[in-house]
N, C-alpha and C positions, 0 to 999 in steps of 0.2 A: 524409656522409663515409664512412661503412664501407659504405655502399651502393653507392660508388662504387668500394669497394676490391673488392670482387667481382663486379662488372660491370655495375651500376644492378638496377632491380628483374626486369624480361625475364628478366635470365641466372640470375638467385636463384632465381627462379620455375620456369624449365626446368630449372634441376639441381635443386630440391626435386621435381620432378615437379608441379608442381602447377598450378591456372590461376584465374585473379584474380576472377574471376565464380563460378566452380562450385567451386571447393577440390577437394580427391584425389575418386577413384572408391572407395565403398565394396570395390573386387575392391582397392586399391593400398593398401588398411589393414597387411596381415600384409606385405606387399616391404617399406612402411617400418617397419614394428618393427624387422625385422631388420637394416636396411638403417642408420637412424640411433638408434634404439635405444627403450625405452618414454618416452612422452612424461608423466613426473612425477618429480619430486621422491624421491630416497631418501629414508627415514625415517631421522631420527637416533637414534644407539645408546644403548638405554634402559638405564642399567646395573644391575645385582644388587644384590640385598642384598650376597654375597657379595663384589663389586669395590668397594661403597660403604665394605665394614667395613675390607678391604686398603690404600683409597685412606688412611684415617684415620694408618697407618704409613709414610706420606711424608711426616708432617709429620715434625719435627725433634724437637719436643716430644714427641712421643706417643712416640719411639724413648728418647730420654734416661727418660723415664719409665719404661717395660718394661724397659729397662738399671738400672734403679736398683732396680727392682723383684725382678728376680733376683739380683743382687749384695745387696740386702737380706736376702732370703731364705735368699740363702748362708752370709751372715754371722750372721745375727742365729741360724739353724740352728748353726751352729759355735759362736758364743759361750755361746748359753742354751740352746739343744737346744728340744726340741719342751714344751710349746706354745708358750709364751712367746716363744721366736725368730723366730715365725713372725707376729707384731702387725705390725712396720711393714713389712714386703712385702706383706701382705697388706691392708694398706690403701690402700698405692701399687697394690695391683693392683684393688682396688675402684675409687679415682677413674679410672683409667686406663682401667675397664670403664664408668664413667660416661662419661666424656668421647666416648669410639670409642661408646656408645650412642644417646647424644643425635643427635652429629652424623651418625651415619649411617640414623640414623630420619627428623631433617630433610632430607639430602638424599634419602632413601627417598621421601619425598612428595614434593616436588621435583620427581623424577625420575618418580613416578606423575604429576603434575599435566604435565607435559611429554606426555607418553604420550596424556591424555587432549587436550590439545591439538591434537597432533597427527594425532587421532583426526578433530576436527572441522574442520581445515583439508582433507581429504579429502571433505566433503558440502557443498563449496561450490559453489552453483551458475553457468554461466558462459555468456554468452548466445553462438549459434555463428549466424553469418548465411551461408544460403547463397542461391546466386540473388538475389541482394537481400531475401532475406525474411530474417526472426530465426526459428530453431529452438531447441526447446529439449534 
């Protein structure tokens, strides 16, 4: 069906440049780079530590949190003054420092274990037949 939408296989074949027994000329390698563009797969964006710890402040939770946390801080400062004022902000800012730790250590590996995957879909090998023989 889509083979036919571009004019059976002949006409594919002549606008790829190519021919059904011998495939491209090793001289027709660099025209098609440029031409249709490199032949893999982009790698997918590995992200930071830095974008993993930012990503943790879209949650909704972790905002209310930090929001409670300096409103804590403000208050319990005004009320009792230092040190004393300073207990439960500062313990809303520990779990808050837990929470944004954890999760951004898990997806930290995660995001290494991706990386490294993506590492070995790159040394796969792929049998290329030309002339009717298999090269490798």
């Amino acid at each position: 069906m889509i083979i036919e939408d571009f004019g059976g296989i002949d006409n594919i074949m002549q606008k790829l440049g190519t021919k059904p027994k011998t495939g491209i000329s090793p001289d027709d390698v660099e025209r098609r780079k440029k031409a249709f563009g490199p032949n893999y797969f982009p790698p997918p964006h590995i992200k930071s530590l830095c974008e993993l710890i930012m990503e943790n402040f879209e949650d909704q939770i972790n905002l209310m949190l930090l929001a409670a946390c300096i409103v804590s801080l403000i208050i319990g400062y005004i009320n009792e003054g230092l040190p004393n004022g300073l207990i439960e902000g500062t313990s809303i800012a520990i779990a808050l420092l837990i929470i944004v730790s954890v999760n951004s250590g898990n997806n930290y590996i995660s995001e290494r274990r991706l990386a490294d995957l993506v590492k070995l879909s790159d040394q796969q090998k792929v049998d290329v037949y030309r002339n009717n023989e298999k090269t490798v």
